[in-house]
SEMARVO-96536 format. One record per atom (N, C-alpha, C): chain; residue in three letters; x, z, y; atom name. Coordinates in Angstrom, 2 decimals, decimal comma, padded with zeros to 5 digits. Layout:
! SEMARVO-96536
<chain: A	res: ALA	x: X	z: Z	y: Y	atom: CA> .
...
This chain:
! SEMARVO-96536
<chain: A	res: UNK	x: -233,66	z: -131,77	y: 162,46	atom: N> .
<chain: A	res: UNK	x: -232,37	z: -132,13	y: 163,00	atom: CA> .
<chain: A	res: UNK	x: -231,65	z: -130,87	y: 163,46	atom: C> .
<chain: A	res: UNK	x: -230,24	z: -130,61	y: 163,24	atom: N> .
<chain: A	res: UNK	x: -229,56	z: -129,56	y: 163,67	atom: CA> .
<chain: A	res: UNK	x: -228,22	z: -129,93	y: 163,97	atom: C> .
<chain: A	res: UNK	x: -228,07	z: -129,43	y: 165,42	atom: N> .
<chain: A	res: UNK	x: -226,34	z: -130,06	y: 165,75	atom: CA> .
<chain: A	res: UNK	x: -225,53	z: -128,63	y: 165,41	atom: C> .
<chain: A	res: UNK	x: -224,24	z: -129,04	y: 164,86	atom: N> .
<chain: A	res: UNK	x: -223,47	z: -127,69	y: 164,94	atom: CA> .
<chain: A	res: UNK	x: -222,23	z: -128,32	y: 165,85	atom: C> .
<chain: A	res: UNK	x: -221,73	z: -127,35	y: 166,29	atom: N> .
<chain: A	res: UNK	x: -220,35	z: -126,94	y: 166,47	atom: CA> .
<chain: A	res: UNK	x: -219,15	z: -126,22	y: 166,16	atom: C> .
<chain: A	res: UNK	x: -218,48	z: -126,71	y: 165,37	atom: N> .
<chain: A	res: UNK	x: -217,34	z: -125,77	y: 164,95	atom: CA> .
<chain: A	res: UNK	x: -216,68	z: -125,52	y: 166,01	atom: C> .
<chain: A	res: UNK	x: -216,21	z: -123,88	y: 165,63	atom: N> .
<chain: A	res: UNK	x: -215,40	z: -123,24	y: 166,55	atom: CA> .
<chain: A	res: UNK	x: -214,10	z: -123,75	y: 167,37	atom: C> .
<chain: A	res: UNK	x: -213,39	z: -124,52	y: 166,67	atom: N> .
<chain: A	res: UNK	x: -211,95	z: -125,13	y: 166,47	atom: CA> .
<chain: A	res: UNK	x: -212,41	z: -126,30	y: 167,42	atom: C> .
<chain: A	res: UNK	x: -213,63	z: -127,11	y: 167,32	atom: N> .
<chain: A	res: UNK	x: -213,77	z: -128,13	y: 168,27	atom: CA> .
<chain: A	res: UNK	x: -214,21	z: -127,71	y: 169,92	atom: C> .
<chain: A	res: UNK	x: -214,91	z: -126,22	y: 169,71	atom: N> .
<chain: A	res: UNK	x: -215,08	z: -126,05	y: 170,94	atom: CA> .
<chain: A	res: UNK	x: -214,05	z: -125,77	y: 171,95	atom: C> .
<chain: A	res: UNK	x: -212,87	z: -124,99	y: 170,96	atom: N> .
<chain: A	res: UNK	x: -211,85	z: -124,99	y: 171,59	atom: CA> .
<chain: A	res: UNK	x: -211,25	z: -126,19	y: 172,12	atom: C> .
<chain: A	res: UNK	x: -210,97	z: -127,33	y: 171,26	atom: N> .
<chain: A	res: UNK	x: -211,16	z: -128,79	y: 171,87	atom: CA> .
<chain: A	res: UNK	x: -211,58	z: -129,04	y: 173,16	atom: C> .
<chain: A	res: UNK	x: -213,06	z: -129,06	y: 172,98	atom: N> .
<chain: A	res: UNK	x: -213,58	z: -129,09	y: 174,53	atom: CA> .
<chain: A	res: UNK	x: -213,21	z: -128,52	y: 175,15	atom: C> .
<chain: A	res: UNK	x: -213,20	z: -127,41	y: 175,28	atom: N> .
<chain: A	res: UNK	x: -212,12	z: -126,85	y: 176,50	atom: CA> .
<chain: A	res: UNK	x: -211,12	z: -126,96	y: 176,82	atom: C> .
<chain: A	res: UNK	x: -210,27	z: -127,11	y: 176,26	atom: N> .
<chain: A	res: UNK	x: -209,17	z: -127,90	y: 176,78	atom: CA> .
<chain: A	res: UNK	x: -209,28	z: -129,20	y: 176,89	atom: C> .
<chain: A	res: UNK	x: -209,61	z: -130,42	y: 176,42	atom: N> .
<chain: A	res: UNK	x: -209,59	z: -131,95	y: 176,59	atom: CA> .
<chain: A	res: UNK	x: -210,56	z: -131,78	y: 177,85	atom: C> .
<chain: A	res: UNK	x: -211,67	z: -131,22	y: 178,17	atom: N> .
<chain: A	res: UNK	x: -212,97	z: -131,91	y: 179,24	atom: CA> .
<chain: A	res: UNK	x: -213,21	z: -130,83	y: 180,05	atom: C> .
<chain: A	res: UNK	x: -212,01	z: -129,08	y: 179,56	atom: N> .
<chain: A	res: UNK	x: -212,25	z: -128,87	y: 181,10	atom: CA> .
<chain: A	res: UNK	x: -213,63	z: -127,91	y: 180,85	atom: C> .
<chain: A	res: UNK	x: -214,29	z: -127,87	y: 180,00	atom: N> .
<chain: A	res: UNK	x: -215,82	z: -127,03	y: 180,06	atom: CA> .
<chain: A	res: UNK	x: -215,22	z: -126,11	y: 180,02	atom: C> .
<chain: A	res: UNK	x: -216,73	z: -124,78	y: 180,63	atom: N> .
<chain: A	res: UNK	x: -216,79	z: -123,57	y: 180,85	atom: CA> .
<chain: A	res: UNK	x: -218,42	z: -123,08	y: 180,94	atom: C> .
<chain: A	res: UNK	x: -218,60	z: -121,77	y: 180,72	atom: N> .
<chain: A	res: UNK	x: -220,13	z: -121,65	y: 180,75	atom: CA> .
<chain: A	res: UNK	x: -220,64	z: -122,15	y: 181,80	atom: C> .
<chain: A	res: UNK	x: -221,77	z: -122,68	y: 181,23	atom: N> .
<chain: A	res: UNK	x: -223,07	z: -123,76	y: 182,35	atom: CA> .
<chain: A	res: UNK	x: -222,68	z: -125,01	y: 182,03	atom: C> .
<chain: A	res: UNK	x: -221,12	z: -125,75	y: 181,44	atom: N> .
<chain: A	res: UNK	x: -221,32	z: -127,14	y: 181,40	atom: CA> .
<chain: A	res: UNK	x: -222,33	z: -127,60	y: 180,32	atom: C> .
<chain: A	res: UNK	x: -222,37	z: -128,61	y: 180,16	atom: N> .
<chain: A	res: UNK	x: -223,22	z: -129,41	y: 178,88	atom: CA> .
<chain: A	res: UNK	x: -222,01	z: -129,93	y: 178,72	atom: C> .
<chain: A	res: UNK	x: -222,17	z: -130,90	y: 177,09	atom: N> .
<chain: A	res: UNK	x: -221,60	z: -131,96	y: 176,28	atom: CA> .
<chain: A	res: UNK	x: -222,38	z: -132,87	y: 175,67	atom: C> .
<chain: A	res: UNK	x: -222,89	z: -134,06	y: 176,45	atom: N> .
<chain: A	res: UNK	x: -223,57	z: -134,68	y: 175,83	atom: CA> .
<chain: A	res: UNK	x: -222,78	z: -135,79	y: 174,53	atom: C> .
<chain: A	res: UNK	x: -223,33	z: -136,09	y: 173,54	atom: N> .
<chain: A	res: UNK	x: -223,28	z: -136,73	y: 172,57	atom: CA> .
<chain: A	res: UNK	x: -224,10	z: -138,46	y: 172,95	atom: C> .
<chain: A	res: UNK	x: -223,96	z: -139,42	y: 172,95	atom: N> .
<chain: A	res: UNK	x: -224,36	z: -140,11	y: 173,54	atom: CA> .
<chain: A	res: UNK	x: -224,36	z: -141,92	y: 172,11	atom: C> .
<chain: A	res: UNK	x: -225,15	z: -142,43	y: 171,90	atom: N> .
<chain: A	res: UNK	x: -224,74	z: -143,40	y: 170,90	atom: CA> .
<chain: A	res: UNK	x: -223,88	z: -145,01	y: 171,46	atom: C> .
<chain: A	res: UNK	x: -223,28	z: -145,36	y: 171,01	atom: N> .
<chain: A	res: UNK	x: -222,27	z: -146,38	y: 171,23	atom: CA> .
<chain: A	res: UNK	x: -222,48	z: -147,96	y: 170,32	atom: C> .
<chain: A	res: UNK	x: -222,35	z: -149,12	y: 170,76	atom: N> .
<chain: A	res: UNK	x: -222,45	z: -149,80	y: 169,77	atom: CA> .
<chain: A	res: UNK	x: -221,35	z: -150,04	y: 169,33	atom: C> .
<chain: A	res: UNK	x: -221,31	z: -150,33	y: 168,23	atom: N> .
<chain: A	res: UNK	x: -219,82	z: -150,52	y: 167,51	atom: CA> .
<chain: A	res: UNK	x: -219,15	z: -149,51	y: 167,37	atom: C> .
<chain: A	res: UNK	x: -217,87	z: -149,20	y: 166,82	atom: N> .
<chain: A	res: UNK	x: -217,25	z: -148,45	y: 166,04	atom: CA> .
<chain: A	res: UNK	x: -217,21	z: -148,13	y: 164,90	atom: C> .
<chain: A	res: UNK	x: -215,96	z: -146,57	y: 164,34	atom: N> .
<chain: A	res: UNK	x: -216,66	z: -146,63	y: 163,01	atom: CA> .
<chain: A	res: UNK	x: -216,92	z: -145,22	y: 163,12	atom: C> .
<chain: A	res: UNK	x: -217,90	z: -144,83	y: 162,17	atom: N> .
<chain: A	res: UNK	x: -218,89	z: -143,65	y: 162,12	atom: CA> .
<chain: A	res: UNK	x: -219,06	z: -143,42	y: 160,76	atom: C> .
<chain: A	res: UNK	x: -219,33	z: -142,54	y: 160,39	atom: N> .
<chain: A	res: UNK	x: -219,87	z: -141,30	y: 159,05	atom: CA> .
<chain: A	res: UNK	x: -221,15	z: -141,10	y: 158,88	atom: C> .
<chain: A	res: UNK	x: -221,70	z: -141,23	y: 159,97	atom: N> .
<chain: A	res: UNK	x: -223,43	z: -141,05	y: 160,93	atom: CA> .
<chain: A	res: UNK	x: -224,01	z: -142,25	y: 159,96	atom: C> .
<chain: A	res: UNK	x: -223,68	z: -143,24	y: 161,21	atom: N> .
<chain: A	res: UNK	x: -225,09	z: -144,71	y: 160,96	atom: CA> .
<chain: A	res: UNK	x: -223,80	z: -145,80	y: 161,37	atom: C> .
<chain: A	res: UNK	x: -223,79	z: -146,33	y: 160,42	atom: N> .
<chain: A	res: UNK	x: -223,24	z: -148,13	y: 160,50	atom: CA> .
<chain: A	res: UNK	x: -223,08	z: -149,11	y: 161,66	atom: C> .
<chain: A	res: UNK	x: -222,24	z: -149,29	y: 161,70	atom: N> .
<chain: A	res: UNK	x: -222,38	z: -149,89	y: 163,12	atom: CA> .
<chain: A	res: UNK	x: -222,29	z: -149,62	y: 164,80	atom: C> .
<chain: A	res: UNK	x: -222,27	z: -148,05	y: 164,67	atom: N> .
<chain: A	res: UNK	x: -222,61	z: -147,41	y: 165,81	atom: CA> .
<chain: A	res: UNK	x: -221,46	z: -145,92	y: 165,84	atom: C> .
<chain: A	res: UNK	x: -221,13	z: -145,47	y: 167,27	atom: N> .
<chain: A	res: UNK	x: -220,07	z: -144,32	y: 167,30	atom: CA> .
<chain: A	res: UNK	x: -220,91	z: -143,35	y: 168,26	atom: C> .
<chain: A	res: UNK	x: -220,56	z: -142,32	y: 168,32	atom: N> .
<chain: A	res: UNK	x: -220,97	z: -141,45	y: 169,47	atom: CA> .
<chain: A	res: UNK	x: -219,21	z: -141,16	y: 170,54	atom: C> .
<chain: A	res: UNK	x: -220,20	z: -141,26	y: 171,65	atom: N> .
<chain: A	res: UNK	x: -219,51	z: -141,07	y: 173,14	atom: CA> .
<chain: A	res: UNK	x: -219,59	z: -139,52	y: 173,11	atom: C> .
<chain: A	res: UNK	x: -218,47	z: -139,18	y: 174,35	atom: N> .
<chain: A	res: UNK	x: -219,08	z: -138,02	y: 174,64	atom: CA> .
<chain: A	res: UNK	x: -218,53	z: -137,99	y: 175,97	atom: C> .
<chain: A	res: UNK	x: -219,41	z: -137,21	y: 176,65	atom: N> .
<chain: A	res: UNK	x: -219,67	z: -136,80	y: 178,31	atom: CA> .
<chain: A	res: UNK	x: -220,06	z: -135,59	y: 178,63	atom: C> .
<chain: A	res: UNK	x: -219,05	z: -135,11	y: 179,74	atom: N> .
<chain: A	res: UNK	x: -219,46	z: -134,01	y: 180,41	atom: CA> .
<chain: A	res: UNK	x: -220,43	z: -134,24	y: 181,74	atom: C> .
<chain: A	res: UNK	x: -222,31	z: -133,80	y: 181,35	atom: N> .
<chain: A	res: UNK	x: -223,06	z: -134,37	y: 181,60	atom: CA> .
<chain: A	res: UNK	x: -224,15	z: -133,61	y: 181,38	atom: C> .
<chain: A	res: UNK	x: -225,28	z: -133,12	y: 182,31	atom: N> .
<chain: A	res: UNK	x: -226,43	z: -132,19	y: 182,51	atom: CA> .
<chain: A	res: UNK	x: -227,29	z: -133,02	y: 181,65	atom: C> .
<chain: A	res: UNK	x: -228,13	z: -132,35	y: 181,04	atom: N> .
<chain: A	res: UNK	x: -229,52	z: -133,31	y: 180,30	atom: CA> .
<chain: A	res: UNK	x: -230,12	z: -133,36	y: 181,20	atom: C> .
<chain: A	res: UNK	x: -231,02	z: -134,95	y: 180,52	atom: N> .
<chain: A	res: UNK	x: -231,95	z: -135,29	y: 181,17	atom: CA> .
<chain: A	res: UNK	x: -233,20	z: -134,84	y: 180,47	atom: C> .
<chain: A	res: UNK	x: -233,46	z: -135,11	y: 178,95	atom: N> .
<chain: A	res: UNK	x: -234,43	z: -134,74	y: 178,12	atom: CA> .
<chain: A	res: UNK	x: -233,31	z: -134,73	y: 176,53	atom: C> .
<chain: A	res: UNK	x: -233,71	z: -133,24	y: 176,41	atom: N> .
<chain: A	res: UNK	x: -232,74	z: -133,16	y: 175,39	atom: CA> .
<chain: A	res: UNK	x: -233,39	z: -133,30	y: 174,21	atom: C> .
<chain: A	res: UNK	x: -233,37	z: -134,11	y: 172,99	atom: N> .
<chain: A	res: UNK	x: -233,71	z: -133,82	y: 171,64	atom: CA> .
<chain: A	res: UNK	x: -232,93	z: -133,30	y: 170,49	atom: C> .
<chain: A	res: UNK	x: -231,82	z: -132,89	y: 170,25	atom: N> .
<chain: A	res: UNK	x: -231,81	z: -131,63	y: 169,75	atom: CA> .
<chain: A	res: UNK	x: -230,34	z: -130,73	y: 170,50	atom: C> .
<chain: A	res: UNK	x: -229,80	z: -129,93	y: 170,28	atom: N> .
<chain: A	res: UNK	x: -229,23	z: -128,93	y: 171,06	atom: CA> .
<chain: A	res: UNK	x: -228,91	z: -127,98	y: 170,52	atom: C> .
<chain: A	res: UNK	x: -227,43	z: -127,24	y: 170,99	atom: N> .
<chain: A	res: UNK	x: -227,36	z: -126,19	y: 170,73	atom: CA> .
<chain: A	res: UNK	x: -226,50	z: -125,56	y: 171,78	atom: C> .
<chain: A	res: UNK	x: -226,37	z: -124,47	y: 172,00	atom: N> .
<chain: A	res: UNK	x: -225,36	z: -123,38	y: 172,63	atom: CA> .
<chain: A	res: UNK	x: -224,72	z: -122,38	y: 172,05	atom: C> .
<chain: A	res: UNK	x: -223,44	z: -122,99	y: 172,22	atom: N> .
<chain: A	res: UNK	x: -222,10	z: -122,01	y: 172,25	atom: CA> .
<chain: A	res: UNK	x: -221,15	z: -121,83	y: 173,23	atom: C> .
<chain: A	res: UNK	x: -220,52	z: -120,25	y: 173,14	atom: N> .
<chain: A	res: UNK	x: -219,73	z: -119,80	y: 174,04	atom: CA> .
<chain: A	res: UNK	x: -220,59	z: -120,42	y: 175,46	atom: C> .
<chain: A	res: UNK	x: -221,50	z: -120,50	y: 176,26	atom: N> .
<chain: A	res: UNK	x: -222,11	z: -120,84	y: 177,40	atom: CA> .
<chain: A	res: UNK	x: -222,34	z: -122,14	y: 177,41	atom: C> .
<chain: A	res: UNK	x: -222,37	z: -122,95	y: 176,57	atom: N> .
<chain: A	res: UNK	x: -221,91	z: -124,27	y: 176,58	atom: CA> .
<chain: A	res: UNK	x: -223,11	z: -125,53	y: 176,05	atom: C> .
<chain: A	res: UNK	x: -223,90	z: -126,13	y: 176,58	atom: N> .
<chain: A	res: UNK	x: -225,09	z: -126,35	y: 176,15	atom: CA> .
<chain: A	res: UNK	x: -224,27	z: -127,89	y: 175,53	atom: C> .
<chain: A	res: UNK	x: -224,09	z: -128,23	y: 174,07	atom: N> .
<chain: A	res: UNK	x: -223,70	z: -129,34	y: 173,74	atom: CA> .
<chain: A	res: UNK	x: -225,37	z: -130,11	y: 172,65	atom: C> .
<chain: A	res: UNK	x: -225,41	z: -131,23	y: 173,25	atom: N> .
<chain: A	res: UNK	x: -226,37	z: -131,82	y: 173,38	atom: CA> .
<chain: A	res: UNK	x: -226,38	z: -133,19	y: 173,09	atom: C> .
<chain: A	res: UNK	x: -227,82	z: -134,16	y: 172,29	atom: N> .
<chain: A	res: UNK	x: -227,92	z: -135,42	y: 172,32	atom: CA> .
<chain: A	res: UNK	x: -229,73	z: -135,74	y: 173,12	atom: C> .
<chain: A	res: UNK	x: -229,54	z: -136,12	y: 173,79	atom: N> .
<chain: A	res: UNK	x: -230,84	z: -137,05	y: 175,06	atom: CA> .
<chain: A	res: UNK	x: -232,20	z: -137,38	y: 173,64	atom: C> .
<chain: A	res: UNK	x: -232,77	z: -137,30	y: 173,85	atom: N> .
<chain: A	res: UNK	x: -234,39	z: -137,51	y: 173,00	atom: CA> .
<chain: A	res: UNK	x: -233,68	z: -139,16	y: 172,70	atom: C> .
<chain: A	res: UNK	x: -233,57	z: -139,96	y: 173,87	atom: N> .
<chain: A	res: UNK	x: -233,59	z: -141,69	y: 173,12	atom: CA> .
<chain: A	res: UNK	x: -232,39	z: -141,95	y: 172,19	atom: C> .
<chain: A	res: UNK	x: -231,44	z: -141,01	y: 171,85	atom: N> .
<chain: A	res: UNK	x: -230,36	z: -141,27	y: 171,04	atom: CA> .
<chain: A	res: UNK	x: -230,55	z: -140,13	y: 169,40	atom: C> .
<chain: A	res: UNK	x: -231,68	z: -139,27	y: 169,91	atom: N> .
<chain: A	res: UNK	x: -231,73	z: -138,60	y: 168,58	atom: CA> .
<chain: A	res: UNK	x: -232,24	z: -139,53	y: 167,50	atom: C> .
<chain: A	res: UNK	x: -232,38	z: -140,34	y: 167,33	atom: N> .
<chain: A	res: UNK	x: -232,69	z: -141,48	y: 165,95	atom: CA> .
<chain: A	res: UNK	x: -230,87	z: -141,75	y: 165,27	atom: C> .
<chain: A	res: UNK	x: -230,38	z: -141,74	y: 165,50	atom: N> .
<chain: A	res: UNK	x: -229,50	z: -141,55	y: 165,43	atom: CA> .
<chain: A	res: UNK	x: -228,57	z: -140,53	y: 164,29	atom: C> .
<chain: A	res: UNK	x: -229,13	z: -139,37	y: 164,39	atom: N> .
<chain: A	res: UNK	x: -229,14	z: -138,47	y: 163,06	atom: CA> .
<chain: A	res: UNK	x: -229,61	z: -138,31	y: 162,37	atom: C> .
<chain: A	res: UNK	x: -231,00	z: -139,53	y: 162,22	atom: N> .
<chain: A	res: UNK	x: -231,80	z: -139,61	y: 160,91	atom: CA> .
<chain: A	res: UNK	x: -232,22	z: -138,31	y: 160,09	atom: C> .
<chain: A	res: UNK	x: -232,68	z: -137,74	y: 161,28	atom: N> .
<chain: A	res: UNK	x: -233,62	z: -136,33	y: 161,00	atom: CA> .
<chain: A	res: UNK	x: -232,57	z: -134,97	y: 160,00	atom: C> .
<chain: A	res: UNK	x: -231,44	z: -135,30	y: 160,46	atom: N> .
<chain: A	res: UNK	x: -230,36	z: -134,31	y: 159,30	atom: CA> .
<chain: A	res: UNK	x: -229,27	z: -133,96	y: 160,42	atom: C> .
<chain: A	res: UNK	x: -228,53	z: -133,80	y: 159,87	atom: N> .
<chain: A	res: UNK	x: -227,44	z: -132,58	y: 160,66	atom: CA> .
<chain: A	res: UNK	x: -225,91	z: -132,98	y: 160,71	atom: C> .
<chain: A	res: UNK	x: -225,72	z: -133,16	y: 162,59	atom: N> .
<chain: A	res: UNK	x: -224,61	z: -133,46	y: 162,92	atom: CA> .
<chain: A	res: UNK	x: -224,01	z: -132,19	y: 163,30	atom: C> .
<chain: A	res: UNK	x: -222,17	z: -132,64	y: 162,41	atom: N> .
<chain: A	res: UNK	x: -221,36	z: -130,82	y: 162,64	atom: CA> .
<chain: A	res: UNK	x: -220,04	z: -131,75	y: 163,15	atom: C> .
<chain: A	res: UNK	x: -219,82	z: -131,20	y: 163,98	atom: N> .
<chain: A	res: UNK	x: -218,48	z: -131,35	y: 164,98	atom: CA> .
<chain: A	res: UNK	x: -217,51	z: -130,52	y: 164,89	atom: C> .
<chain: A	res: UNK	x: -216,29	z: -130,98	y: 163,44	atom: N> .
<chain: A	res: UNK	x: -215,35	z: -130,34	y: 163,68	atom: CA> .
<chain: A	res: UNK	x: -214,13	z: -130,98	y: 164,52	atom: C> .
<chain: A	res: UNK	x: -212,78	z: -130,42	y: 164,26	atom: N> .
<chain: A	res: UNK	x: -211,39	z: -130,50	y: 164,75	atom: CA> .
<chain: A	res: UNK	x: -210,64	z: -130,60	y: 164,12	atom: C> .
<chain: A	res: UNK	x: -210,00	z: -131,83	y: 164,03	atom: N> .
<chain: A	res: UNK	x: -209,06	z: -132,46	y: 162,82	atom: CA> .
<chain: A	res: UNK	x: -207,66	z: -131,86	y: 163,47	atom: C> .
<chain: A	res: UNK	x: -207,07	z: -131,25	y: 162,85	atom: N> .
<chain: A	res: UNK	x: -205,79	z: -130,85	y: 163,38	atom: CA> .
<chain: A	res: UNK	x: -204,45	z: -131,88	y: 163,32	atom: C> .
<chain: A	res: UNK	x: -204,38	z: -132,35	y: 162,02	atom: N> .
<chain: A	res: UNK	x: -203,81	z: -133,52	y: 162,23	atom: CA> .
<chain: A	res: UNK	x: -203,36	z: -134,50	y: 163,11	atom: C> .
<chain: A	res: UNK	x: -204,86	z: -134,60	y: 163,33	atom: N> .
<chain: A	res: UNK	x: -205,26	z: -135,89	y: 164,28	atom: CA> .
<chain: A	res: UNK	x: -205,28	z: -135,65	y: 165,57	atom: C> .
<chain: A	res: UNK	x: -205,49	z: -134,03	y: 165,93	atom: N> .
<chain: A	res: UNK	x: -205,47	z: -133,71	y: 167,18	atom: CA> .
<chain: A	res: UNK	x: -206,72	z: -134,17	y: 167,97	atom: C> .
<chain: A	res: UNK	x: -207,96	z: -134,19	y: 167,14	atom: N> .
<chain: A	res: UNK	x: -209,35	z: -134,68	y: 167,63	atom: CA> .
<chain: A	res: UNK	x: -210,79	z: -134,08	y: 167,11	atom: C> .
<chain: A	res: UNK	x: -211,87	z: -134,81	y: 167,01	atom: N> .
<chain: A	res: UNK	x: -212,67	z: -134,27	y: 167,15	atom: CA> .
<chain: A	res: UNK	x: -213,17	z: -135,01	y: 166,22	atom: C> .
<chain: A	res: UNK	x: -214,07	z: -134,97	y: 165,11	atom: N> .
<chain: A	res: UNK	x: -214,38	z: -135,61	y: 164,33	atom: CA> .
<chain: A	res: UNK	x: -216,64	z: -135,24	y: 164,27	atom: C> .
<chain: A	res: UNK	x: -216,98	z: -136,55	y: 163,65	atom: N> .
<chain: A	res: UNK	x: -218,41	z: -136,09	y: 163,14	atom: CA> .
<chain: A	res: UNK	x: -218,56	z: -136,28	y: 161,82	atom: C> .
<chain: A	res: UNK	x: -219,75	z: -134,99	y: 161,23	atom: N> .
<chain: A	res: UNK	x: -220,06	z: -135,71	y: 160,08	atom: CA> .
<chain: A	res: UNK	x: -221,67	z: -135,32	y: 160,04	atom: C> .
């Protein structure tokens, strides 16, 4: 499993939630919505310390993160978080 972050979204986060080095970004699973991921299900997101992280990464100081009970969720492959300009958001794939 490997989370990325595109550059363009981190900038996102910083401006929409306010992070700075030391925050986290947790990734969190949702029921319902629509998703690219897994059927049925969306990811949340929260500015929010881990509790037990299963997978992770850091950029610019920034520990963005999904909790061990929601990593099933990426079905052992790789979530990348870009920034739809368009849309003015944050997208997964």
């Amino acid at each position: 499993m490997k989370l990325t972050i595109d550059p363009n979204a981190i900038a996102w986060f910083r401006k929409e939630m306010d992070i700075e080095p030391g925050d986290a970004v947790r990734f969190f699973v949702r029921l319902g919505g629509c998703s690219t991921v897994q059927s049925g299900f969306s990811l949340g997101v929260a500015k929010e310390q881990p509790k037990e992280i299963g997978v992770s990464t850091i950029e610019d100081g920034v520990t963005f993160y999904i909790e061990k009970e929601d990593a099933w969720y990426l079905n052992n492959s790789e979530l990348t978080v870009t920034y739809n300009t368009e849309r003015d958001e944050i997208e997964f794939h």
